[in-house]
C-alpha positions in Angstrom: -3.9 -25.6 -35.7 -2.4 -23.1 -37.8 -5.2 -23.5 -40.5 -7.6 -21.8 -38.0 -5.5 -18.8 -37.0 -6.8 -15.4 -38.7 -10.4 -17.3 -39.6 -13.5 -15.7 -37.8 -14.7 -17.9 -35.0 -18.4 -20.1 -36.0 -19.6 -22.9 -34.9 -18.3 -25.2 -38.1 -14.8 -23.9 -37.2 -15.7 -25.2 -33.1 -17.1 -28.2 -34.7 -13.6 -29.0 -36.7 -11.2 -27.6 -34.3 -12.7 -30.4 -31.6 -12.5 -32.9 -34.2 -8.5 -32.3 -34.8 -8.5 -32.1 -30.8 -9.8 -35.4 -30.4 -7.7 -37.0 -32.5 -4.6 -35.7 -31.5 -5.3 -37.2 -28.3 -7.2 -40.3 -29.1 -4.7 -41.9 -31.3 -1.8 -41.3 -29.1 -4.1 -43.2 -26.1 -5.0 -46.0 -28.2 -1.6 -46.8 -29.3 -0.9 -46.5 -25.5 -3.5 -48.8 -24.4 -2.5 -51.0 -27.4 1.3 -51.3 -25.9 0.3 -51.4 -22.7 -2.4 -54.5 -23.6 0.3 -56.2 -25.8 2.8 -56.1 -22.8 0.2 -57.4 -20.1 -0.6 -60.3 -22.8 3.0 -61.4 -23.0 3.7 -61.7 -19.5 -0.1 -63.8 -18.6 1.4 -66.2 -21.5 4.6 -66.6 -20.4 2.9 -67.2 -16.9 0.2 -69.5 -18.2 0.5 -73.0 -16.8 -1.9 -75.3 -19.7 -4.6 -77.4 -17.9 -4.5 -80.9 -18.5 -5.8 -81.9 -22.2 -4.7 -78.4 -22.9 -2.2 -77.8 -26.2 -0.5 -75.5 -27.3 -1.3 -74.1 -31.1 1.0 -71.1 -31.6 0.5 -66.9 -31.4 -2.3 -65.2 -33.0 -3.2 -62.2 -33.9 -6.5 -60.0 -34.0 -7.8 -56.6 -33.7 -9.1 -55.5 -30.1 -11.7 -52.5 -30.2 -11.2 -50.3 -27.4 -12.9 -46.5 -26.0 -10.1 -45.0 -27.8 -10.1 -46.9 -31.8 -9.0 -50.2 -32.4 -5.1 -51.8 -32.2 -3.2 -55.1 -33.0 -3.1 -57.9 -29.9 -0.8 -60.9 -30.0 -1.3 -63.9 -28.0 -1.1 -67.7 -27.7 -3.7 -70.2 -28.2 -4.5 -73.2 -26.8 -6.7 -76.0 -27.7 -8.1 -79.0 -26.1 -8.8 -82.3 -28.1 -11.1 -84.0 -26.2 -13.6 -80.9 -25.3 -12.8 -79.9 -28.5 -12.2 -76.1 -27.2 -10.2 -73.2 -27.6 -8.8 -70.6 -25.3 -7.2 -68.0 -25.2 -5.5 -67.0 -21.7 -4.4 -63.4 -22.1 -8.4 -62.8 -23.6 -9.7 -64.5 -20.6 -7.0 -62.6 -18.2 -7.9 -59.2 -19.5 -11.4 -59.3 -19.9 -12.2 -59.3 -23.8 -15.7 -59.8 -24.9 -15.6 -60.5 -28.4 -12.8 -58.3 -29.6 -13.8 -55.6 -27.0 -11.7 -54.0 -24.0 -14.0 -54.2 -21.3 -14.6 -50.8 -20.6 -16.1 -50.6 -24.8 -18.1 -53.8 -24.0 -19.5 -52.4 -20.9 -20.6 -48.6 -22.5 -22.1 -50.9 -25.5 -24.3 -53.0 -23.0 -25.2 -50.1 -21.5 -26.2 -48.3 -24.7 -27.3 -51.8 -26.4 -29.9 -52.2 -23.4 -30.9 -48.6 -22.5 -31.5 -47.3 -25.9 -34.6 -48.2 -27.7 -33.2 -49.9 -30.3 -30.0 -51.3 -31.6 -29.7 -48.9 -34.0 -30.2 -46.0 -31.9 -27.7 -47.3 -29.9 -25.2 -47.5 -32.5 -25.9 -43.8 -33.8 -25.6 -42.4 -30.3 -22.2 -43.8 -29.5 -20.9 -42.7 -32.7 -22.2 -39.2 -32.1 -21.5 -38.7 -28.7 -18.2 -40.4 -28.3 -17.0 -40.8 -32.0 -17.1 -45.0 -31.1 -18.1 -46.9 -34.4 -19.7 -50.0 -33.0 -22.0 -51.6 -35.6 -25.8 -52.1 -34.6 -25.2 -55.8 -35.2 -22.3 -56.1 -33.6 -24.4 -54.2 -30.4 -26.6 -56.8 -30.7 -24.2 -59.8 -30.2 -22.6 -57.9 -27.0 -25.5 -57.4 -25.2 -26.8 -60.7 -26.1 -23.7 -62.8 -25.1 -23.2 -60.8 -21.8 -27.1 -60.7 -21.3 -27.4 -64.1 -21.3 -24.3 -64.0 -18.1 -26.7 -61.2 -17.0 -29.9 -63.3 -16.6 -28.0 -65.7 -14.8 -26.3 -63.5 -12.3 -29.9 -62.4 -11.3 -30.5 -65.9 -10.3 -27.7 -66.7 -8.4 -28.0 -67.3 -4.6 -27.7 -65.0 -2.4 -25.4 -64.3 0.8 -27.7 -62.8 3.2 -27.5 -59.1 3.6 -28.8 -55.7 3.8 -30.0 -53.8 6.8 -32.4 -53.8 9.1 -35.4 -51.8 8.1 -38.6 -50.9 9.3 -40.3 -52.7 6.2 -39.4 -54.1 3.3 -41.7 -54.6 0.3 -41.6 -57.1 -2.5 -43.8 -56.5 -5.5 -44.4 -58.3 -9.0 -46.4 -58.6 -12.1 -46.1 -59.5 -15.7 -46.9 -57.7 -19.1 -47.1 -59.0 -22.2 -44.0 -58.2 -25.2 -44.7 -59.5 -28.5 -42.7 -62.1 -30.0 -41.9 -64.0 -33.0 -44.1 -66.4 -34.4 -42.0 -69.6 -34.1 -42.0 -68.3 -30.2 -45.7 -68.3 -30.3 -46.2 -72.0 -31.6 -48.8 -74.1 -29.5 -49.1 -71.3 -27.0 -52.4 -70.4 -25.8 -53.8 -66.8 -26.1 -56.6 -64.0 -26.5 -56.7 -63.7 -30.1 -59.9 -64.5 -31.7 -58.8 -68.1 -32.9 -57.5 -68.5 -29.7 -53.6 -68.3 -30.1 -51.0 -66.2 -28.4 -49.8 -62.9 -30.0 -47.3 -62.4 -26.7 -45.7 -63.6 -24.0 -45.2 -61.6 -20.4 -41.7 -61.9 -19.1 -42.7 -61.5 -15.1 -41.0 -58.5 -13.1 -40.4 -58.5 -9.4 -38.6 -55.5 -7.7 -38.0 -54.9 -4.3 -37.7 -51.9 -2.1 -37.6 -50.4 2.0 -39.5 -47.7 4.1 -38.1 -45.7 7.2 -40.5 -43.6 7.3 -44.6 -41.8 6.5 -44.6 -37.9 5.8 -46.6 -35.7 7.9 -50.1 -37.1 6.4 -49.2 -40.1 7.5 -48.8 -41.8 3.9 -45.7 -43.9 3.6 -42.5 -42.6 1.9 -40.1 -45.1 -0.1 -36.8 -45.0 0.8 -34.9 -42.8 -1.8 -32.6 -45.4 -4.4 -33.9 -48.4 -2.7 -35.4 -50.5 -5.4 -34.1 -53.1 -7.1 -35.3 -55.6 -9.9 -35.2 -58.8 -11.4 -37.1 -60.2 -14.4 -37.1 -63.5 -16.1 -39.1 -65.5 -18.3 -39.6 -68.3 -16.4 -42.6 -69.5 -14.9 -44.3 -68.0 -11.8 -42.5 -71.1 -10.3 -39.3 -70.2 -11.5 -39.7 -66.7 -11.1 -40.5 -66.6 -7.6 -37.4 -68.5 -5.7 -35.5 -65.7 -8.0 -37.7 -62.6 -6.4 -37.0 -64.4 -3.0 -33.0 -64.6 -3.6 -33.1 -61.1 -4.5 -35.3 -59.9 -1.1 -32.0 -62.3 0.4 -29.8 -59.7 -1.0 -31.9 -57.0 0.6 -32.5 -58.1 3.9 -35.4 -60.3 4.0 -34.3 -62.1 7.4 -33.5 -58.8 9.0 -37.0 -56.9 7.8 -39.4 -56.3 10.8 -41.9 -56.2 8.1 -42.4 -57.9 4.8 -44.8 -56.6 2.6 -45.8 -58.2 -0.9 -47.6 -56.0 -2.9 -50.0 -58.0 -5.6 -52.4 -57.7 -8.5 -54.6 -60.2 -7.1 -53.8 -63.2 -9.3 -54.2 -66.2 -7.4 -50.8 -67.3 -9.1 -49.0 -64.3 -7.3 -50.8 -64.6 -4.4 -49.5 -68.5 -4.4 -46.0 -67.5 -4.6 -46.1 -65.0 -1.8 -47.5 -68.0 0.2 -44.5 -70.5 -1.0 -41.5 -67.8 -0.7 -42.5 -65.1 1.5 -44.8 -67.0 4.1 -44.5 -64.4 6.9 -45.3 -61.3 4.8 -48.5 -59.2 4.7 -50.2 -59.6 1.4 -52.0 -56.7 0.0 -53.8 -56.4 -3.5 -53.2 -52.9 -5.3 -56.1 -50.8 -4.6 -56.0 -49.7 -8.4 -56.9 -53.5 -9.5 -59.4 -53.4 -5.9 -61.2 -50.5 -7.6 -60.5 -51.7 -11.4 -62.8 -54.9 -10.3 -65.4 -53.1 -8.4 -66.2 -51.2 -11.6 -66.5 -54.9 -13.2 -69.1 -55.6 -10.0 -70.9 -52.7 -10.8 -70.8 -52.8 -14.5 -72.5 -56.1 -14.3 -75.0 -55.5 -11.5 -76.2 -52.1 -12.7 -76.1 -53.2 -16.5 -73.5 -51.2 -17.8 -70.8 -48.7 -16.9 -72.7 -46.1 -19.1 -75.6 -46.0 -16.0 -76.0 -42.7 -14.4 -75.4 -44.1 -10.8 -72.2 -45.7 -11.9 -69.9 -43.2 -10.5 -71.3 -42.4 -7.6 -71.8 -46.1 -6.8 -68.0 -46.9 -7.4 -67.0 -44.0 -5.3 -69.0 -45.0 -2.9 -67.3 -48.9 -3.2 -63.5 -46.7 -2.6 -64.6 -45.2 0.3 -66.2 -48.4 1.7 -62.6 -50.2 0.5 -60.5 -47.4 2.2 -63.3 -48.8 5.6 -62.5 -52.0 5.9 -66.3 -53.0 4.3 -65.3 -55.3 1.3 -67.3 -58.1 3.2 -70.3 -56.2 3.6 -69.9 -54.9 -0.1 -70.0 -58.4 -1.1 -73.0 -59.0 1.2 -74.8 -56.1 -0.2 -73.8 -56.7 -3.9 -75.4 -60.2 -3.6 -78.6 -59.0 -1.5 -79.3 -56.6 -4.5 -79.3 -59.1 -7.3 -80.5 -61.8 -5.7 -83.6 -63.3 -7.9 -82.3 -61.3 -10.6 -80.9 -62.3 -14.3 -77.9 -60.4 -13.5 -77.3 -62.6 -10.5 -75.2 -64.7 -12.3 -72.7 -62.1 -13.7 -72.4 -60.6 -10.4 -71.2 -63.5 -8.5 -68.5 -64.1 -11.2 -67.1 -60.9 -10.2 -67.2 -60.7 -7.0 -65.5 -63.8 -6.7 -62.3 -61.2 -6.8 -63.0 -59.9 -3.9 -64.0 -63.1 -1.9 -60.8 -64.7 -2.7 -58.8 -61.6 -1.8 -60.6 -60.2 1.3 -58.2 -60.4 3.5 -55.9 -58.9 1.3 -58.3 -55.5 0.7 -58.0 -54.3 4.6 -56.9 -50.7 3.3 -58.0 -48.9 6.4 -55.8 -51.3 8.7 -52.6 -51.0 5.9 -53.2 -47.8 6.1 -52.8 -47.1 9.6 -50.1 -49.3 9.7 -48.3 -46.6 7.5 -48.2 -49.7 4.4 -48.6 -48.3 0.8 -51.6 -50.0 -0.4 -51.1 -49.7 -4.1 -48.4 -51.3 -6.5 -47.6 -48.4 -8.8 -43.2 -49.0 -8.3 -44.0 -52.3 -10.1 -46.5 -51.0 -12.5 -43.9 -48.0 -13.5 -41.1 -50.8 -13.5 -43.1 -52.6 -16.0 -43.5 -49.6 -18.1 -39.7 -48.3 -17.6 -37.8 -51.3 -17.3 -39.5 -53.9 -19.9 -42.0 -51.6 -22.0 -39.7 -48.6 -22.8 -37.0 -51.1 -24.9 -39.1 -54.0 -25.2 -42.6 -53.3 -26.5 -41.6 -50.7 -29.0 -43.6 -50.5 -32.4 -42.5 -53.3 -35.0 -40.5 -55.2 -32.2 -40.8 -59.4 -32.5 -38.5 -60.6 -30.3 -37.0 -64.0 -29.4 -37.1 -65.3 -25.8 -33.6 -65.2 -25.2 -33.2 -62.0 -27.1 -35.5 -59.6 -24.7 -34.6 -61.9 -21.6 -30.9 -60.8 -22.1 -31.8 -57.3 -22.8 -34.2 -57.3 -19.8 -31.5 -58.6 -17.4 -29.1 -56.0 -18.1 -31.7 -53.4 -17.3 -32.7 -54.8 -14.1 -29.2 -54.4 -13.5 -28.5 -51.1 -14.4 -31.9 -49.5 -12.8 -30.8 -51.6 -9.8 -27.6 -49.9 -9.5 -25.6 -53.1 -9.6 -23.6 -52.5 -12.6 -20.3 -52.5 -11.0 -21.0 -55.8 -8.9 -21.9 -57.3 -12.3 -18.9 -56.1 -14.2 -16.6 -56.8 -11.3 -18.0 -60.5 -10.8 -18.0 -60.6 -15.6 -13.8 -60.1 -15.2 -13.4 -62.3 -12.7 -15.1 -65.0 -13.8 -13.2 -64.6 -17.1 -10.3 -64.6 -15.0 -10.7 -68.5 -13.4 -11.1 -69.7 -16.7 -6.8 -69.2 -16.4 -6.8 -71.6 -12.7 -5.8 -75.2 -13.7 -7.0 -75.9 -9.8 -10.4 -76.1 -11.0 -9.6 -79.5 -13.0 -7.8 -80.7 -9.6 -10.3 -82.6 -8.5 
């Protein structure tokens, strides 16, 4: 420190002096954590009991990355013939993932999945916490837990949760563009009729105490959670149901699921949430009565337009979608347009039951799906559909899992279930049988 006594104070000097600071006390800590690791990896060996099959191959050695640099780890190896399989217990015992202590693999999940890109991710961890963790080497983290990730959201669930007033379940899809040899023989909207994305579905699920003084409902503060997959809607919606499980589904004195419409959607809620009250989003209500109107008056460029679909929101908000289907088909009855009409309207015949605003309303229900719509936006389009991004399947279904996760504020039960499933890969009793 001496170097800086007698020199006038600026912010290069701060910069430098906290440099020097840092290292003084990082490289003690590392070689710490290093002896500390090596110690805890000498007695799990010593302890290990092989599994059957299992052989012994000697010590190794390799360098561990940890928060505070990188050190030295010794430890046996094992191999088994037959599975043709290695293993390493004091790895398994202590939580590695891929050369990482766990608390480095968890902040480059976190960073891997939250930031925008890979490379971001690597520049901000080496700025803000002097870690040098390639953007490639991010990239095989995340994707190697990720894929643990994914399949932690589709575990089953032990009942739980509390008992609330209602609880709402919500999902939808959007589309993320992918690479072509994810694209082959799919179906899409391009002109010659292939796909240029696919839509990884989102479900999230959340609780309601309470409506303000207005009388318009209030979500419960922290209370949603999320899933995603890539699955199909079939797939997809056993997973949404597991996770409404988790939040209390069977102790809910009111299960809402909140909907686009899609007959798809509205066929899951029927197979895996048979007792709830369906309501379409009034956004996608109104976003189909301008379609109505659009074809009956000609175009959405007609002076009565706007008047005419206000008129269809306040009749919505009424508890009138059946006359406004009565009335939409009196006035074009005869007419060319007649046709065009009845295609759109077939929306709201096949979801009239689900468009009884003014009873949901009174009921204190929300009656729009804009926590989904958000989630979509937050959760899946903020990493996922960033310019220039082609992704694999696996690749944004990894990333995806890990930030349902996170925004679900379930980091800490994933992270705590990662170790100890590393952990039982050391119990020979699971070969007893």
């Amino acid at each position: 420190m001496a170097q800086f006594q007698g020199q006038e104070p600026n912010g290069r000097g701060v910069q430098e002096l906290e440099v020097l600071i840092r290292t003084a006390i990082f490289k003690p800590a590392n070689a710490l954590v290093g002896f500390l690791l090596q110690g805890a990896a000498d007695r799990i060996d010593a302890a290990y009991q092989p599994k059957p099959g299992q052989h012994r191959k000697g010590r190794e050695t390799r360098q561990v990355d940890g928060l505070f640099g990188s050190f030295p780890l010794t430890r046996d190896y094992y191999y088994h013939d037959g599975k043709a399989q290695g293993h390493y217990p004091a790895d398994a015992a202590l939580g590695l993932e891929m050369g990482q202590t766990p608390a480095l693999a968890r902040l480059v999940c976190l960073e891997g999945a939250d930031e925008s890109s890979y490379q971001k991710a690597e520049t901000h961890l080496l700025e803000i916490g002097g870690i040098q963790v390639s953007a490639r080497q991010i990239q095989r983290v995340v994707q190697r837990v990720g894929e643990a990730a994914q399949a932690w959201q589709e575990r089953d669930a032990q009942p739980g949760g509390k008992a609330v007033p209602i609880l709402y379940v919500s999902a939808d899809a959007t589309g993320v563009q992918m690479r072509k040899e994810e694209l082959a023989g799919r179906a899409g909207k391009q002109a010659d009729g292939s796909a240029k994305t696919r839509s990884p579905y989102l479900g999230c699920a959340f609780t309601q105490h309470k409506t303000d003084e207005e009388g318009h409902p209030v979500r419960d503060y922290e209370s949603t959670t999320y899933v995603s997959s890539f699955g199909s809607i079939d797939e997809f919606g056993p997973v949404l149901r597991q996770d409404a499980i988790r939040r209390g589904l069977a102790l809910a004195l009111q299960v809402v699921l909140l909907i686009d419409g899609a007959e798809g959607l509205a066929n899951m809620g029927r197979l895996c949430f048979p007792g709830a009250i369906q309501i379409v989003d009034f956004y996608h209500a109104l976003l189909h009565a301008s379609q109505v109107l659009a074809a009956l008056l000609g175009s959405k460029e007609h002076p009565d337009f706007k008047s005419r679909l206000g008129h269809w929101a306040r009749r919505l908000l009424d508890d009138k979608v059946e006359q406004l289907i009565a009335q939409a088909r009196q006035e074009c009855a005869g007419k060319t347009q007649a046709q065009a009409v009845e295609k759109e309207l077939a929306y709201f015949v096949n979801n009239a039951r689900r468009m009884q605003y003014g009873t949901f309303r009174r009921k204190g229900f929300f009656i729009g799906s804009g926590v989904i719509e958000a989630g979509c936006k937050t959760v899946i389009g903020a990493r996922c559909k960033q310019s220039g991004m082609f992704w694999s399947e696996a690749g944004a279904e990894n990333v995806l899992a890990l930030r349902c996760i996170h925004s679900s504020r379930r980091l800490n039960d994933f992270w705590k279930d990662r170790l100890d499933t590393h952990a039982a890969r050391n119990d020979a009793l699971t070969l007893a049988a």
